[in-house]
DRENLUMGU-417406 format. One record per residue (C-alpha): residue number from 1; x, y, z. Coordinates in steps of 0.05 Angstrom, whole numbers. Layout:
- NUM, X, Y, Z
...
***
This chain:
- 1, -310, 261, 830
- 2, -272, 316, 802
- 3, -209, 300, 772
- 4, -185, 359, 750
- 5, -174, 385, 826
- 6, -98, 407, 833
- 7, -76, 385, 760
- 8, -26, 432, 741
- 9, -35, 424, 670
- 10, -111, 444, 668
- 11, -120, 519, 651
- 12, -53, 527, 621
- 13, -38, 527, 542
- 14, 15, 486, 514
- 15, 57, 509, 460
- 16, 18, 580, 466
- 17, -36, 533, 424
- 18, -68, 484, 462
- 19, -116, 503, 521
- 20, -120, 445, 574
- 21, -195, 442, 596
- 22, -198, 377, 642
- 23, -156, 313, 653
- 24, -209, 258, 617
- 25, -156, 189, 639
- 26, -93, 180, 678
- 27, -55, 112, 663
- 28, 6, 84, 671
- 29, 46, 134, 620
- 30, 14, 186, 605
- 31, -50, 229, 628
- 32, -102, 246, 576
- 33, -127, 317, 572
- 34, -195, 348, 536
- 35, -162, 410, 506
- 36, -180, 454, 452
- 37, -132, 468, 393
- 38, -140, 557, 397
- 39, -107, 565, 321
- 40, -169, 518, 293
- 41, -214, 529, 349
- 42, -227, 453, 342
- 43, -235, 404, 408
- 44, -181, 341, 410
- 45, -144, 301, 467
- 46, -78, 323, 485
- 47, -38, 257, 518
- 48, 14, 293, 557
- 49, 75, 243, 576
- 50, 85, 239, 663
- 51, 151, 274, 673
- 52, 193, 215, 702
- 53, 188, 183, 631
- 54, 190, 251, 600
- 55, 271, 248, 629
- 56, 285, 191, 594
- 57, 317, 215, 530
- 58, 318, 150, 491
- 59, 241, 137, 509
- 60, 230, 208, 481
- 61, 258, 197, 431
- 62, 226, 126, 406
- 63, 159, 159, 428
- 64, 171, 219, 373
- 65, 183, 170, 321
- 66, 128, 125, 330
- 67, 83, 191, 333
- 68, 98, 205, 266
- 69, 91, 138, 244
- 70, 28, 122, 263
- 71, 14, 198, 240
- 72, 18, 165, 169
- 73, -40, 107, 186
- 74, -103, 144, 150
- 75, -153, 93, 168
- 76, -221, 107, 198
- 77, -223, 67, 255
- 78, -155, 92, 284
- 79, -156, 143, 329
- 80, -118, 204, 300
- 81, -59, 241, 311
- 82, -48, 314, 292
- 83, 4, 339, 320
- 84, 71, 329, 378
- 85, 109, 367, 413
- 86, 148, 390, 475
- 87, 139, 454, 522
- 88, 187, 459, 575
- 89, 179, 391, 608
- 90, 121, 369, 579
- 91, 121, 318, 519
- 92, 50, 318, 492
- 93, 10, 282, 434
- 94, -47, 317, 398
- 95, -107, 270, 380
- 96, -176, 265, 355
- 97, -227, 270, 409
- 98, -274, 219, 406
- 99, -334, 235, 453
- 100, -374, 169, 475
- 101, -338, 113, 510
- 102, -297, 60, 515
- 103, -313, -16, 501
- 104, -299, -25, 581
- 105, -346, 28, 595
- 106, -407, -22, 554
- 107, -381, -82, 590
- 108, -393, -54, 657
- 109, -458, -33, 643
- 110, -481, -87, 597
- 111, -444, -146, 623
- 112, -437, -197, 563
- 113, -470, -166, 487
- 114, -508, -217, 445
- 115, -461, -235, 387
- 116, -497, -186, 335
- 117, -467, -133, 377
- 118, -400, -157, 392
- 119, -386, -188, 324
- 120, -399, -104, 301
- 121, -346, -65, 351
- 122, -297, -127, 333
- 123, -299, -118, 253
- 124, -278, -46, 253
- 125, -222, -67, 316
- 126, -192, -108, 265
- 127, -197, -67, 209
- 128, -163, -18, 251
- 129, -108, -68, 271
- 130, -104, -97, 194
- 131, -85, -33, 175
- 132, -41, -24, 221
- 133, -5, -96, 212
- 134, 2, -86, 146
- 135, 37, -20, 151
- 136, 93, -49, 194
- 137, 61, -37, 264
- 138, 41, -78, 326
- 139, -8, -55, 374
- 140, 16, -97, 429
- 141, -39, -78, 493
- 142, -110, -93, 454
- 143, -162, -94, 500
- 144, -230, -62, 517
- 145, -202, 7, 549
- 146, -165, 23, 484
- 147, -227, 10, 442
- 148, -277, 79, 435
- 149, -336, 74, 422
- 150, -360, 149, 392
- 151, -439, 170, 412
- 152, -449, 169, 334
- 153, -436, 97, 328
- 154, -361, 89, 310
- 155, -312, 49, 332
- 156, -238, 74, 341
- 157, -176, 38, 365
- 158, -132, 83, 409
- 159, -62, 82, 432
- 160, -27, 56, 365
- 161, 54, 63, 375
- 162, 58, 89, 437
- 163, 58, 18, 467
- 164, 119, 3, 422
- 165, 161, 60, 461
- 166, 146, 34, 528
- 167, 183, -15, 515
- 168, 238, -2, 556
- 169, 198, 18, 617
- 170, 173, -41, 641
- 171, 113, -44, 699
- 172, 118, -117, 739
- 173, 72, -89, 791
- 174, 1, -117, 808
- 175, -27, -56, 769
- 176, -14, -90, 708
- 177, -71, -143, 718
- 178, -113, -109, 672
- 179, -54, -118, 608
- 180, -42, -190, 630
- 181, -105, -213, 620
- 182, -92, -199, 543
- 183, -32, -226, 537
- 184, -5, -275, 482
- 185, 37, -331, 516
- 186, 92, -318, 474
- 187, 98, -250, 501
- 188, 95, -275, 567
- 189, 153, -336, 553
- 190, 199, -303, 514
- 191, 180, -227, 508
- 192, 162, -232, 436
- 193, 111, -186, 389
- 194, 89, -196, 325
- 195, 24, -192, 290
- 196, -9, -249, 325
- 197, -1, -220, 387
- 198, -56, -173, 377
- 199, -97, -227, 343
- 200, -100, -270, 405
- 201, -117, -201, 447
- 202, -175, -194, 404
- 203, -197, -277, 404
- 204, -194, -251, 481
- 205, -229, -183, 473
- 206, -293, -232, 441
- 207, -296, -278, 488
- 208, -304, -223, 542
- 209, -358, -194, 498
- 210, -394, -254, 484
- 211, -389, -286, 558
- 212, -381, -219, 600
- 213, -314, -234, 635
- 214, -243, -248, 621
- 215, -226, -325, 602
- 216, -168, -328, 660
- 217, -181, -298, 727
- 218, -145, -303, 793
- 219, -116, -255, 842
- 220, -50, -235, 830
- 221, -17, -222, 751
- 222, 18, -291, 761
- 223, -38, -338, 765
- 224, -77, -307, 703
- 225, 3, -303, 673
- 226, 12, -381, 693
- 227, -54, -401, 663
- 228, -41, -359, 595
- 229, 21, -409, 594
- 230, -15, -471, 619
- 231, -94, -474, 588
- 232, -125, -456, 528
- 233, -189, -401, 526
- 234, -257, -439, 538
- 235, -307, -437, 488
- 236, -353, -376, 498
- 237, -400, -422, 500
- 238, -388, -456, 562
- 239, -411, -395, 593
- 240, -471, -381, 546
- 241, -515, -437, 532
- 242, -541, -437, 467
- 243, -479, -399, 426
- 244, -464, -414, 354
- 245, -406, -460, 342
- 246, -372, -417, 293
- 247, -371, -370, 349
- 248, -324, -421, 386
- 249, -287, -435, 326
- 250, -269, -361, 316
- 251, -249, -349, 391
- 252, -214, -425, 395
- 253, -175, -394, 327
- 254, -149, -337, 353
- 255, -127, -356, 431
- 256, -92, -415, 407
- 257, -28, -415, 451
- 258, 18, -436, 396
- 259, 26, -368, 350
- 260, 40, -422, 289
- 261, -39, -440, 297
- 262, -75, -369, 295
- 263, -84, -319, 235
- 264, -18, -289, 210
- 265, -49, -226, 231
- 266, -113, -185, 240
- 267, -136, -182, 163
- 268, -131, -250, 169
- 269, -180, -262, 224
- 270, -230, -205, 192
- 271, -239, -254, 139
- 272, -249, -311, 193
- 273, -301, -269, 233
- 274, -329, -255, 166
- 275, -339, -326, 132
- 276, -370, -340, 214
- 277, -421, -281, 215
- 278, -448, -294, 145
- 279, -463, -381, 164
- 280, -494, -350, 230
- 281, -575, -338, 224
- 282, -611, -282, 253
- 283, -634, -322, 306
- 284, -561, -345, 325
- 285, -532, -270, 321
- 286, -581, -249, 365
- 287, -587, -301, 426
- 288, -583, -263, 489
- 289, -520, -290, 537
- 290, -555, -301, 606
- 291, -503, -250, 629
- 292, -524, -198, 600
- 293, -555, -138, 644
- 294, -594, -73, 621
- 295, -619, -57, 551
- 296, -590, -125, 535
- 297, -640, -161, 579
- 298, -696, -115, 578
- 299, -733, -133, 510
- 300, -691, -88, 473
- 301, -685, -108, 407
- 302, -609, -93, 386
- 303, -613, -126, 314
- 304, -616, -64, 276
- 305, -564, -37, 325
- 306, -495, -17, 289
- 307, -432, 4, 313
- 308, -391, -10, 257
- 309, -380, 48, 202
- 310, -361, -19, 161
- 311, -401, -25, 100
- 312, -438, -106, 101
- 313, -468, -136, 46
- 314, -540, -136, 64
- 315, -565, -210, 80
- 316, -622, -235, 39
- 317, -693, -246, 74
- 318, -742, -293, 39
- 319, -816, -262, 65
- 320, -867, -317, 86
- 321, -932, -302, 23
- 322, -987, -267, 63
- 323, -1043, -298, 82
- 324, -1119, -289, 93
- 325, -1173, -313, 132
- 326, -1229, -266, 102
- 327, -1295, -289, 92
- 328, -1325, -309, 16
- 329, -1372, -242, 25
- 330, -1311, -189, 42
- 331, -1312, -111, 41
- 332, -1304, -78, -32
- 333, -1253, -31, 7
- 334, -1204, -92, 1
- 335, -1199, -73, -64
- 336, -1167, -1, -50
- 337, -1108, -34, -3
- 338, -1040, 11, -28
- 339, -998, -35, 17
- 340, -965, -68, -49
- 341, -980, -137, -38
- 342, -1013, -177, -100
- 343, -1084, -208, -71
- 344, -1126, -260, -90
- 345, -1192, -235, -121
- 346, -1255, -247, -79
- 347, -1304, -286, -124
- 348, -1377, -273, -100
- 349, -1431, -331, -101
- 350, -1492, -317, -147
- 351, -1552, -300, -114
- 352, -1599, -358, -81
- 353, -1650, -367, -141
- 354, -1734, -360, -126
- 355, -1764, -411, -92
- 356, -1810, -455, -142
- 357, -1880, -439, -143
- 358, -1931, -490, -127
- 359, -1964, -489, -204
- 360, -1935, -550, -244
- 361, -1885, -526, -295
- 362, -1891, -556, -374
- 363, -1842, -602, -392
- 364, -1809, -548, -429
- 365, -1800, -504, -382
- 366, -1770, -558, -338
- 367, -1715, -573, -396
- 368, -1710, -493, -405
- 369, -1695, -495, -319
- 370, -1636, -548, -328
- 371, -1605, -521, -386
- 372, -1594, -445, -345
- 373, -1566, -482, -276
- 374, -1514, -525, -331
- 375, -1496, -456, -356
- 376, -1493, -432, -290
- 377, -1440, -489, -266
- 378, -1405, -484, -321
- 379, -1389, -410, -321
- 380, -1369, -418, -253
- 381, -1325, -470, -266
- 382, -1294, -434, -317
- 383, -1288, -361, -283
- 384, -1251, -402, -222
- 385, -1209, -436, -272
- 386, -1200, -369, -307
- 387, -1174, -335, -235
- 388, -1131, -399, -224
- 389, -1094, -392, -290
- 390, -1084, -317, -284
- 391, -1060, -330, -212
- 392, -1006, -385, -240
- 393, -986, -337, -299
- 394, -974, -281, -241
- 395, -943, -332, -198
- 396, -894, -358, -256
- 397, -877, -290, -281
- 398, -859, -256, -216
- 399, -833, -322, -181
- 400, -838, -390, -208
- 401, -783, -381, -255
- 402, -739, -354, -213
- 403, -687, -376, -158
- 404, -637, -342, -115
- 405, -555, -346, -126
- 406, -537, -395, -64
- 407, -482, -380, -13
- 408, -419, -387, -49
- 409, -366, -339, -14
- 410, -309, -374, 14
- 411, -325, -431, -22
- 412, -263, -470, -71
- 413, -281, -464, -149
- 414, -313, -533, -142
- 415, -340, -532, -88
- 416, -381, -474, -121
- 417, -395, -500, -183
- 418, -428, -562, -152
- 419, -472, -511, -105
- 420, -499, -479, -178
- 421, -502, -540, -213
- 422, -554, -560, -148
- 423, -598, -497, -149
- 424, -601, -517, -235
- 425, -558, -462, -249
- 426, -486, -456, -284
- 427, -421, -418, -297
- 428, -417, -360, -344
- 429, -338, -343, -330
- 430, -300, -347, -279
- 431, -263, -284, -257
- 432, -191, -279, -211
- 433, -171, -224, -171
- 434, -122, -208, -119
- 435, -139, -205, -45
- 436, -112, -189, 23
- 437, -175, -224, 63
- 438, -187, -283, 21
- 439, -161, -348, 16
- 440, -128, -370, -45
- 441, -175, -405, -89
- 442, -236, -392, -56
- 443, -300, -344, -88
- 444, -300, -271, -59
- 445, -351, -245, -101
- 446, -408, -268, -152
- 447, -443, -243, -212
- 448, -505, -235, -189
- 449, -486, -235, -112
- 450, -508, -283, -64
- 451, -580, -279, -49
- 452, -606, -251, -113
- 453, -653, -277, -150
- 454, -633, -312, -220
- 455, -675, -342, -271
- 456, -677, -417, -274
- 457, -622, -439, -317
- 458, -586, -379, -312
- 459, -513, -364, -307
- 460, -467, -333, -252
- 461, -397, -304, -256
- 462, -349, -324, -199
- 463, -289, -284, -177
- 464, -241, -332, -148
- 465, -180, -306, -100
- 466, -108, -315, -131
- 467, -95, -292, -58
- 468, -52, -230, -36
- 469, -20, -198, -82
- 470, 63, -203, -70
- 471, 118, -169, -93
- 472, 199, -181, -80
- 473, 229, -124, -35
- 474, 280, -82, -83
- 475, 359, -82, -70
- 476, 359, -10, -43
- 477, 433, -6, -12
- 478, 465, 54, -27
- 479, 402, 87, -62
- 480, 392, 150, -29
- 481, 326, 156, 14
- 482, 277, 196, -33
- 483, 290, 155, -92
- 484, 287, 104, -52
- 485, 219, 106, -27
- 486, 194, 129, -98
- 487, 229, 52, -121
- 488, 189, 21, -70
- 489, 119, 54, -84
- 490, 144, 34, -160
- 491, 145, -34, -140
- 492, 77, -31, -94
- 493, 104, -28, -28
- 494, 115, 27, 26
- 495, 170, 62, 65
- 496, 163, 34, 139
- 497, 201, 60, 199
- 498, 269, 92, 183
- 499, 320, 95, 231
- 500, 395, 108, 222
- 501, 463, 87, 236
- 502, 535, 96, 215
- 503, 573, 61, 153
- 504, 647, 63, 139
- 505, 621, 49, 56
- 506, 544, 79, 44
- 507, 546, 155, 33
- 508, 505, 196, 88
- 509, 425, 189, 76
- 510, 432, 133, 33
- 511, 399, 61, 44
- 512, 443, 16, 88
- 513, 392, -44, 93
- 514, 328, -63, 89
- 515, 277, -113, 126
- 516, 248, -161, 99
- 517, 327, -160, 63
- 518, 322, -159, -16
- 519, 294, -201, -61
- 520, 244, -224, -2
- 521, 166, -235, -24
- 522, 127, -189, 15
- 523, 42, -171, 1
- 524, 26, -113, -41
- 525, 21, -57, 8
- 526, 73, -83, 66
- 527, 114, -30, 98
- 528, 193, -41, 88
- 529, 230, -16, 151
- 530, 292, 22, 121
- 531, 360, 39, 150
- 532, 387, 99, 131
- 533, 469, 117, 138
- 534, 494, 183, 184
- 535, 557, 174, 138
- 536, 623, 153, 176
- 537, 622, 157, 242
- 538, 676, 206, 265
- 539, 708, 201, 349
- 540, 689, 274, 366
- 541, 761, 305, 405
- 542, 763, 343, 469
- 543, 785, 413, 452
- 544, 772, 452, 510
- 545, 825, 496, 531
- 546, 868, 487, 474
- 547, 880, 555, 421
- 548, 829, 578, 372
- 549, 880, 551, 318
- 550, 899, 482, 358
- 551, 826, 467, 368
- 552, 807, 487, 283
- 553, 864, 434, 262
- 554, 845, 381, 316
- 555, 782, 380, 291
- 556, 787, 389, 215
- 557, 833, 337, 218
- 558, 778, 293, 243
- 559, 738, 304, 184
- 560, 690, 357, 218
- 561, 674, 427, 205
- 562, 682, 496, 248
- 563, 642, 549, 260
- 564, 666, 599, 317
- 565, 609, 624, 371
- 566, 598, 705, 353
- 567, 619, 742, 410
- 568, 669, 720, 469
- 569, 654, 690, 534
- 570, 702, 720, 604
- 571, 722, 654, 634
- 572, 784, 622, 673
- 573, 803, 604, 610
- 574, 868, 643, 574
- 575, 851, 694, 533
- 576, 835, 668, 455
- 577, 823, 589, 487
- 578, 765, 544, 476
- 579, 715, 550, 521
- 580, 662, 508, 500
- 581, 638, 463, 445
- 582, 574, 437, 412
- 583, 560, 384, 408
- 584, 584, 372, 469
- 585, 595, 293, 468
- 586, 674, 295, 471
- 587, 694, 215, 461
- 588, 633, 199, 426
- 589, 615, 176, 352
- 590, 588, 236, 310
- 591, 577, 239, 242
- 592, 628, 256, 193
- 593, 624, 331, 168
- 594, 585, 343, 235
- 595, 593, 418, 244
- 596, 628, 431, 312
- 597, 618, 502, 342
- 598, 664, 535, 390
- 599, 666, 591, 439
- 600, 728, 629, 450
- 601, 748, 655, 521
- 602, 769, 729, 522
- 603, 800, 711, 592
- 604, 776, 728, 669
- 605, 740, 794, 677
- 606, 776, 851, 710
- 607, 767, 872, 772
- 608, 799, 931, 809
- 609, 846, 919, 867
- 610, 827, 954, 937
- 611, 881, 996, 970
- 612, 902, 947, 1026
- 613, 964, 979, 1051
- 614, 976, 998, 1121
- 615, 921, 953, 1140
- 616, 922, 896, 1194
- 617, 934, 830, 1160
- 618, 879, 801, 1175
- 619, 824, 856, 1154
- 620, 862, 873, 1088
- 621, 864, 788, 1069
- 622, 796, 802, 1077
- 623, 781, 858, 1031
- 624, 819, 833, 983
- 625, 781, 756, 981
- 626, 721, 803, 980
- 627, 736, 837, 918
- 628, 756, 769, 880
- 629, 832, 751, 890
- 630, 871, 707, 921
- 631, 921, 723, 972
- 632, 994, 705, 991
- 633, 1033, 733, 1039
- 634, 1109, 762, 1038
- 635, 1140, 768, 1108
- 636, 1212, 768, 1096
- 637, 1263, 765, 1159
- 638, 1237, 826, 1191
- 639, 1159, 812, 1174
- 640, 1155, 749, 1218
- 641, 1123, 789, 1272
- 642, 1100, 841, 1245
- 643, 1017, 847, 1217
- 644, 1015, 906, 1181
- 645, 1013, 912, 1114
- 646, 1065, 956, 1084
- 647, 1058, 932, 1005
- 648, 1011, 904, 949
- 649, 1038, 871, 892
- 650, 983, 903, 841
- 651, 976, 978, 862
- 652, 919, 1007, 887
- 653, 870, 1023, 835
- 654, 902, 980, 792
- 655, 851, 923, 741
- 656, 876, 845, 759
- 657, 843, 791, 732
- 658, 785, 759, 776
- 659, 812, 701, 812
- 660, 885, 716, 808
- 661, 936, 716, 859
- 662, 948, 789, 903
- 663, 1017, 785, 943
- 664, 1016, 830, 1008
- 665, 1089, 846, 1036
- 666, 1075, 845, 1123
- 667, 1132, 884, 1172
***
């Protein structure tokens, strides 16, 4: 189907820069456009707002401001923003155009993906999200139609923000099935959203990969709502026979219903899904869920498959030795092999000797005979023995005194030292670092790495976690905003969200608060939301249709400034009065200092007054409403029955103001 049919928006260019070219997605807020960006002749996705939210002011407004700060998340698995804007009515959002599909889109036609596969979109997801959480923000609407999947392989998370400024437009229509299904119960009881919302939409987002359908099903939002509330997420597998058990662990982690019980927040679970994927074998990553469908079923093999742009530690393989079955008289070509492999050389029999002649041999000759076949043995015996000891010696060189680092990561100190101290191997130093992803106390890295091979006896250097690195928030009240955010990058954090609000005692763009509130620990890294001060708030007066000079003291007494309109205005207004002024919020809060302009009336325009006299009443009343006045009419005692018109108060010819009052004396 065509979806661009009747689309307004498609052919026209936004901002005189942005050329629609198609509609791509329609949802619930906005409609996604493939555009091209004319000034960089580059392709992106223009989200373009629908116009009954577009009216909203307030919901404008929030959506600006989250723009720009998800604008500032640089992180290669978030979709990203370029630019926003408005033209006319439309409020639009330019963003990187990611050509492939969405994680829905490989559901649909795959059905369930072996864990291999789904364990590689979900590591970038919550890389995506990590980044995000630690910068302050909360996706809120995870699931498989925001993830893209690019046709070179990467995976991007779409949509950061914007869910945090719909907010206050809130859909309780069945349409929403699709968002419930992702929803944390805590969200659903009591409306809340924090970081481990979007970790139990992801514990949700793998079980649909793994299993090929949603945990909770039923047919209307409140029965999948009611059992969000009411049962926890199956294991995965429950629905596929034969899945790991860390697999259930990891899901089982992140669904729990109480938010106390999951990661704090999507780095948190990367480390999880981590620690699982590494115990996992090859065999285990790559068991095939009976609901899988296509290229999944089809004897495909996905294991070298990768959709993550994540970099992995490579898992060490230990290769069975080759082996042979060749015969004891095999081809010299063997020999010549260049496929790198060390092989056994072929030791060839001596030749059958002469049969014995029928003539009796001497005595002599007969010891001479059993001396050469002892000579014979024994050589043998010592060329096998010779190829057996070189073969040890190669064996013992290249192998035999060597072992491989075991699996230490995640492991405590201890529990790592007692791992080395089985494979006959010991501690050289032990290192410690900071880290957002692993657990205090436990090894993230060793010296050589897991998997490596190590001489017998030999020594390995752990790195052990001290755990994120934390810092107390600064006491920034009253520090104006620049210096401000240069104190906080001082003391390793980052300037969050800023909003702004009035104070009676912190000067205008000056800190008023912070959260967290000072002296709060917080991880290296963590966004600090700031609240900045408009200065004292100030009741703006009403001064229409007062003076220039009434309205410039009114309002300087106030604490604002003045600036007069150039030019004058006609008006019904007197002549040197106030017409207008901007801002216009009379009885509202404004800043202090706000500057207030005014326009100044220079009165009604003129008009010229028709010659009405010795005209019937009626016709002249009605040249005279014609031309702009009002009328009023002067009978006297002998005019009561009279209806012509024998006099005009303004003479004929004469200017009047438009709108003013035109007396006709009747006899």
């Amino acid at each position: 189907m065509d979806t661009t049919l009747k689309d307004p928006l498609v052919g026209q260019v936004l901002d005189g820069r942005y050329r629609v070219d198609g509609r791509i997605a329609v949802g619930g807020m906005a409609t996604v456009y493939r555009a091209v960006d004319t000034r960089l002749d580059r392709v992106l996705a223009l989200k373009v707002m629908h116009p009954t939210l577009a009216a909203d002011t307030s919901f404008v407004e929030r959506f600006i401001r989250e723009a720009k700060s998800v604008a500032r998340l640089a992180h290669p698995n978030v979709v990203g923003v370029y630019d926003q804007g408005t033209d006319g009515s439309y409020v639009y959002l330019a963003m990187e155009y990611i050509a492939g599909c969405t994680l829905r889109d490989v559901l649909r036609e795959r059905g369930a993906l072996r864990p291999r596969a789904a364990l590689d979109i979900l590591e970038p997801v919550l890389a995506a999200l990590g980044a995000a959480h630690r910068a302050g923000f909360v996706h809120r609407d995870m699931k498989p139609e925001n993830v893209l999947i690019g046709d070179d392989g990467r995976v991007k998370v779409a949509d950061f923000g914007l869910v945090r400024a719909v907010d206050s437009v809130t859909n309780t229509t069945g349409t929403v099935l699709g968002t419930v299904s992702y929803l944390a119960p805590e969200q659903i009881e009591h409306g809340t959203a924090d970081t481990r919302v979007d970790v139990y939409a992801s514990g949700v987002v793998l079980y649909e990969m793994l299993t090929g359908a949603k945990p909770h099903g039923g047919e209307s939002p409140a029965q999948v709502l009611f059992q969000h509330l009411n049962e926890d997420v199956p294991p995965p597998s429950a629905a596929v026979p034969g899945l790991a058990y860390e697999l259930d662990e990891l899901v089982a982690s992140a669904t729990a219903r109480n938010p106390d019980l999951r990661p704090y927040d999507a780095v948190a679970l990367l480390a999880q899904l981590r620690e699982a994927r590494f115990a996992l074998t090859d065999a285990q990553l790559d068991v095939v869920p009976p609901q899988a469908r296509g290229t999944e079923r089809d004897g495909h093999d996905t294991s070298d498959d990768r959709t993550s742009v994540i970099p992995r530690a490579a898992r060490s393989v230990q290769l069975p030795l080759p082996t042979t079955s060749e015969p004891p008289y095999a081809e010299e070509t063997r020999g010549n092999r260049q496929d790198g492999l060390s092989h056994t050389s072929v030791l060839r029999t001596p030749p059958p000797a002469a049969a014995p002649s029928a003539a009796p041999k001497s005595t002599a000759a007969r010891v001479r005979q059993r001396l050469n076949t002892r000579r014979g043995i024994s050589a043998t015996i010592a060329a096998v023995l010779l190829v057996l000891g070189l073969g040890a010696g190669v064996w013992y060189i290249n192998s035999g005194q060597f072992t491989e680092v075991p699996p230490l990561l995640a492991k405590t100190e201890a529990q790592a030292r007692e791992r080395l101290d089985g494979a006959g191997l010991d501690v050289r130093k032990v290192k410690r670092a900071y880290s957002d992803t692993d657990k205090r106390g436990t090894v993230m890295a060793t010296d050589p790495g897991v998997g490596e091979r190590i001489r017998h006896n030999g020594k390995v250097t752990l790195t052990v976690s001290l755990g994120p690195e934390t810092v107390k928030v600064p006491d920034l009240k009253g520090t104006p905003l620049p210096k401000a955010k240069d104190e906080l990058d001082d003391a390793g954090l980052g300037a969050g969200m800023v909003t702004r609000a009035f104070s009676e005692d912190v000067p205008k763009n000056a800190v008023i608060s912070t959260d967290p509130k000072p002296g709060q620990v917080r991880r290296a890294g963590s966004a600090v939301a700031l609240v900045v001060s408009k200065g004292r708030a100030v009741e703006l007066p009403d001064v229409t249709g007062e003076s220039e000079d009434d309205a410039r003291a009114d309002l300087e007494e106030a604490g604002l400034k003045v600036k007069i309109a150039p030019g004058r205005v006609s008006s019904e207004e007197d002549k040197g009065d106030v017409v207008k002024q901007s801002p216009d919020a009379a009885g509202k809060d404004v800043p202090e200092g706000t500057t207030v302009t005014l326009t100044i009336s220079k009165g009604p325009p003129m008009v010229e007054v028709p010659d009405v006299e010795g005209m019937k009443v009626g016709e002249a009343k009605d040249e005279l409403r014609e031309a702009g006045f009002e009328v009023k009419e002067d009978r006297g005692l002998l005019g009561l029955f009279g209806d012509t018109v024998k006099d005009q108060s303004v003479d004929p010819g004469d200017e009047a103001p438009e709108g003013s009052t035109i007396t006709i004396e009747i006899r």
